[in-house]
C-alpha positions in Angstrom: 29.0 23.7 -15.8 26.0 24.5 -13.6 26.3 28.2 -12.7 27.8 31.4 -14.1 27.5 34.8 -12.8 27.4 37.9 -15.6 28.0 41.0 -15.0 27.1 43.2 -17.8 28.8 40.8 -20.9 31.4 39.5 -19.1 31.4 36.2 -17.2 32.7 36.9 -13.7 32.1 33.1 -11.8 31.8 30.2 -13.1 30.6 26.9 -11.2 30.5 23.3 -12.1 29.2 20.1 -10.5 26.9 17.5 -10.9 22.7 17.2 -10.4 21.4 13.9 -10.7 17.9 12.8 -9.8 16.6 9.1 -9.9 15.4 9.4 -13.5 17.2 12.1 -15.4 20.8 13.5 -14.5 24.6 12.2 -15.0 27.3 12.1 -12.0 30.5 10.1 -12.6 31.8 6.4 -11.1 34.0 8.5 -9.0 33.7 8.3 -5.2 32.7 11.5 -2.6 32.7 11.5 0.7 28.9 11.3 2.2 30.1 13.9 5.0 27.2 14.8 7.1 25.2 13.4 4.4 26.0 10.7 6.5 23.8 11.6 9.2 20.3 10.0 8.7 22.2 6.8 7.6 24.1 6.2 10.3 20.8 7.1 12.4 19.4 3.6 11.2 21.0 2.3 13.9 18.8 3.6 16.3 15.8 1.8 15.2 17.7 -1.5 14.1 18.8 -1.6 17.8 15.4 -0.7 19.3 17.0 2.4 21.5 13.8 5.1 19.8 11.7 2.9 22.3 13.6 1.5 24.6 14.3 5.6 25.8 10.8 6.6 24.4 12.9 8.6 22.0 10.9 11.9 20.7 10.8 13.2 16.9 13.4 16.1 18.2 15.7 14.0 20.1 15.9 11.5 17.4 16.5 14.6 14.3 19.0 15.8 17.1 20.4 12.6 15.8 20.5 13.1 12.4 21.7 17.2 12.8 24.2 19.2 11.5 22.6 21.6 14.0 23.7 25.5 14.1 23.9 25.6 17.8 21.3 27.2 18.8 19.8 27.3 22.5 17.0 24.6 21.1 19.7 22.4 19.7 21.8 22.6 22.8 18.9 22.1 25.4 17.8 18.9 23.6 21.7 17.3 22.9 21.7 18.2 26.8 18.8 16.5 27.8 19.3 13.6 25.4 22.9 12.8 27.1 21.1 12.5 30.6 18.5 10.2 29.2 20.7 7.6 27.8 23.2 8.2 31.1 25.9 9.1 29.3 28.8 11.0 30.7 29.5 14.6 29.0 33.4 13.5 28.8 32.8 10.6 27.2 31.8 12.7 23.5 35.0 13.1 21.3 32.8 15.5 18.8 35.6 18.4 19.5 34.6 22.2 20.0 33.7 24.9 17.8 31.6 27.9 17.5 28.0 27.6 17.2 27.1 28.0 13.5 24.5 30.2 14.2 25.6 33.9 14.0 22.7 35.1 16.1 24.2 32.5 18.6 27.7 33.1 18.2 26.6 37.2 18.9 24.8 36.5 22.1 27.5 34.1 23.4 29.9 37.0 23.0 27.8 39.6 24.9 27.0 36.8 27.9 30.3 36.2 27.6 29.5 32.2 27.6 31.9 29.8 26.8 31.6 27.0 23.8 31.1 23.4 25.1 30.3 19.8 22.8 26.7 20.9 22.7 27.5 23.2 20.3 29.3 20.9 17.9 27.1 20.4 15.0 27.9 16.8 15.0 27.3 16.0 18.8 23.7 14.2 18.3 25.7 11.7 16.1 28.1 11.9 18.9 25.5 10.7 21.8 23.8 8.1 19.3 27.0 6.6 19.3 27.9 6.4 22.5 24.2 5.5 23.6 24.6 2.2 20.9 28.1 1.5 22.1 26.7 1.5 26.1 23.4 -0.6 25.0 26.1 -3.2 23.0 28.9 -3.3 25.9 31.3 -1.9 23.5 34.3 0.0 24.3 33.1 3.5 24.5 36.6 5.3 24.5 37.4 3.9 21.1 34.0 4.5 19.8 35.7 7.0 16.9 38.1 4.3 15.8 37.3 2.8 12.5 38.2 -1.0 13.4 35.7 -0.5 16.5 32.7 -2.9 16.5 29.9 0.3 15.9 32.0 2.0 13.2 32.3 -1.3 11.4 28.7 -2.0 11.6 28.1 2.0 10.8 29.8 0.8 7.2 28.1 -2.1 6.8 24.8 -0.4 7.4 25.5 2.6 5.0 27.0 0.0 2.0 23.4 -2.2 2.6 21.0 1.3 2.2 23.4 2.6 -0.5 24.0 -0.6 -2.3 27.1 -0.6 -2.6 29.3 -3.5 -3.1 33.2 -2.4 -3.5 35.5 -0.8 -1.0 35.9 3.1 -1.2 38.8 5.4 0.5 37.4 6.1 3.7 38.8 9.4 6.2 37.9 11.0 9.1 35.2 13.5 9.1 35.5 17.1 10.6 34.2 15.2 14.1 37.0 12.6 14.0 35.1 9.8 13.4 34.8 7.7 10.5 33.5 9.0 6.9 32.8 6.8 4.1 32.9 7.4 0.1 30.6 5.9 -2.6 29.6 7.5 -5.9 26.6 10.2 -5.5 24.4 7.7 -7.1 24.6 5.4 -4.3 24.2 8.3 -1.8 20.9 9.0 -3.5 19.7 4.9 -3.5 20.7 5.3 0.2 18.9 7.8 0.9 15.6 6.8 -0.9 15.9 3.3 0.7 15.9 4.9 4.2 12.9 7.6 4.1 11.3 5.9 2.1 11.3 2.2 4.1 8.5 2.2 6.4 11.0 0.5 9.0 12.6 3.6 10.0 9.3 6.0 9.2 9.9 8.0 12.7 13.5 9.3 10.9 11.4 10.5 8.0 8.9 12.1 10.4 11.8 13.8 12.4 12.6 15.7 9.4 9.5 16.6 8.3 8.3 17.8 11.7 11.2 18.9 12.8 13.1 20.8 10.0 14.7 23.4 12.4 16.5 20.7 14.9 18.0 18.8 11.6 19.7 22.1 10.9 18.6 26.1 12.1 19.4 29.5 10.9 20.5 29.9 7.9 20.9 26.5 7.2 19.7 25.0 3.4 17.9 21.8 4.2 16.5 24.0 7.2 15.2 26.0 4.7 14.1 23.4 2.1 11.7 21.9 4.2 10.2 25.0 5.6 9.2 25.6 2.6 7.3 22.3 1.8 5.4 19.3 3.7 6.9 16.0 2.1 10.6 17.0 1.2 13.4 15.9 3.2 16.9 17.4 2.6 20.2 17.0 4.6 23.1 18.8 3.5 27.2 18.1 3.7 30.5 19.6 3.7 32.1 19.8 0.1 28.8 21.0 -1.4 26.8 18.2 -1.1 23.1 18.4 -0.7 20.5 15.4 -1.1 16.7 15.7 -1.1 13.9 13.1 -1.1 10.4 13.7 -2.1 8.6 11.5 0.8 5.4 11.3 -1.7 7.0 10.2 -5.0 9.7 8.4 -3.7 12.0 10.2 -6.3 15.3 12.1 -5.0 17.6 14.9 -5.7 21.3 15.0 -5.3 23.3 18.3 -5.8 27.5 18.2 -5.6 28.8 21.5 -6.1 32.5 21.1 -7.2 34.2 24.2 -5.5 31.6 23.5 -2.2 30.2 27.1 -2.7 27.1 27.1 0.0 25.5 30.2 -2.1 25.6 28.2 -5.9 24.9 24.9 -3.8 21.5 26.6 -2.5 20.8 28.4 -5.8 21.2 25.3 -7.7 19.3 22.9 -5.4 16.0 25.4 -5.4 16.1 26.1 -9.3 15.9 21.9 -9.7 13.4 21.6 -7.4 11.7 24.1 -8.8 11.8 22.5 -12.5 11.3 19.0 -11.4 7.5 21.0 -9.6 8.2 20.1 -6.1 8.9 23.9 -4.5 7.6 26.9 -5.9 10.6 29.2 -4.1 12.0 32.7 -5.2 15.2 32.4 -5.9 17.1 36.1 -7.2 19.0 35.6 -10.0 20.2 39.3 -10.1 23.1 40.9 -10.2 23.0 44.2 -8.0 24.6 47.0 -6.8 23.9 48.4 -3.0 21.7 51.0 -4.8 19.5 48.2 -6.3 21.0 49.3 -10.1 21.2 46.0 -11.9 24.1 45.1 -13.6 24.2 41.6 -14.5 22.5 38.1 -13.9 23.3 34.3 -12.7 22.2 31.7 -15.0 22.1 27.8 -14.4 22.1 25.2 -16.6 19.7 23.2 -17.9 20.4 20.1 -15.4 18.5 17.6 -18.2 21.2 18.4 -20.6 24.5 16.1 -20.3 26.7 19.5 -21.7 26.0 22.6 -20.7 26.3 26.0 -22.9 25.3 29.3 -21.6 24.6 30.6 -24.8 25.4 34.6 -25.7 26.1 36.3 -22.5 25.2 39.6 -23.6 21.9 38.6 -23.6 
């Protein structure tokens, strides 16, 4: 149990998961789904195949890359631009369509009355590295999503060296319709230290370090998370998965938030980093009505313990 929500005595939510950083913390054997947590892994490619020079890649172009990107008019110029410069063709992406994630966005496309298009797919930077690495290989680029395909075999093979893992896990197909891979969330977290913190693929780290906004935008938690601090990197994932590294310590955080609530995910991720001293970031644990009465409070658990009791929630 990591979170419950009181509202005056009585306990209204409750919300369990796991926290696990590379000292202290428990998570369970059992596999997840990396999800977009995926991202910056699969991005390894890029420098293993020498394409960040080869197209004088930029820190935006390659944390395009990496992005779960809200869809904003900086995301889509750059996913644009990127496309032309590895001469791709805009019918070759498979990413699908949906709204931009951004609200702001999604408002002024409505009023414009503008249409959606790949750009705006979250995943389509993942989408173009792809392509670009199938194109640079000679691989069949209209298979690219298919999981016996050369790039998504060397995509697992790549993600089970970082995240040392050494037994077969169920694999799906993301949200994108390309292959996702599972592992335990320890070995997401040793993947994830093994690839910011190896100085062979230092210009990912730099990406999102100095350019939080493209890795995500408005509203978006990792967005957030390194806004607020010079030397954390954070990419989040679908089913409430969020993992952070601290670039100077070369410690890291993981956070898997059972029922995937985005609000407990990004209350729970900034009260650990705020007891392991690496943010200092307001979080409101206060219960309120629209009149600013209080009427209850959210407490979280003390991650360190391996059982978790609230205690008297009167108090």
């Amino acid at each position: 149990m990591l979170v419950q929500h009181i509202r005056h005595g009585l306990i209204e939510e409750e919300h369990d998961g796991y926290v696990l950083t590379t000292k202290q913390g428990y998570a369970p054997a059992y596999p997840y789904y990396l999800r977009s947590c995926a991202k910056p892994l699969q991005a390894s490619l890029l420098i293993d195949f020498e394409l960040d020079r080869k197209y004088k890649l930029t820190g935006d172009e390659i944390a395009l890359c990496c992005a779960s990107h809200a869809g904003e008019k900086c995301h889509t110029d750059i996913a644009e631009s990127l496309l032309n410069k590895f001469r791709l063709e805009y019918d070759w992406l498979k990413c699908g369509l949906h709204k931009p994630l951004s609200r702001t966005r999604q408002n002024e496309m409505l009023i414009n009355n503008e249409e959606i298009n790949y750009f705006h797919n979250n995943c389509v930077g993942k989408h173009i590295m792809f392509l670009a690495l199938c194109k640079e290989n000679g691989w069949d680029i209209s298979e690219y999503d298919n999981i016996k395909h050369p790039l998504q075999i060397l995509v697992k093979e790549r993600i089970n060296s970082l995240c040392n893992v050494r037994e077969d896990y169920p694999v799906t197909k993301d949200g994108c319709g390309v292959p996702i891979f599972s592992m335990p969330l320890e070995n997401m977290l040793n993947g994830f230290i093994n690839l910011f913190c190896d100085k062979k693929y230092e210009k990912i780290k730099n990406a999102f370090l100095e350019f939080p906004y493209i890795i995500g935008g408005e509203s978006r938690l990792d967005t957030e998370i390194m806004q607020n601090s010079r030397h954390l990197a954070a990419k989040v994932g679908a089913g409430g998965l969020c993992i952070v590294v601290n670039t100077r310590l070369k410690d890291g955080l993981i956070v898997k938030i059972n029922d995937c609530n985005m609000d407990t995910r990004r209350l729970v991720v900034f009260e650990v980093l705020n007891r392991l001293g690496w943010s200092e970031y307001e979080c409101c644990k206060d219960i309120s009505t629209l009149h600013g009465e209080k009427v209850g409070v959210i407490k979280i658990a003390d991650c360190r313990k391996s059982d978790f009791r609230m205690g008297d929630p009167c108090a």
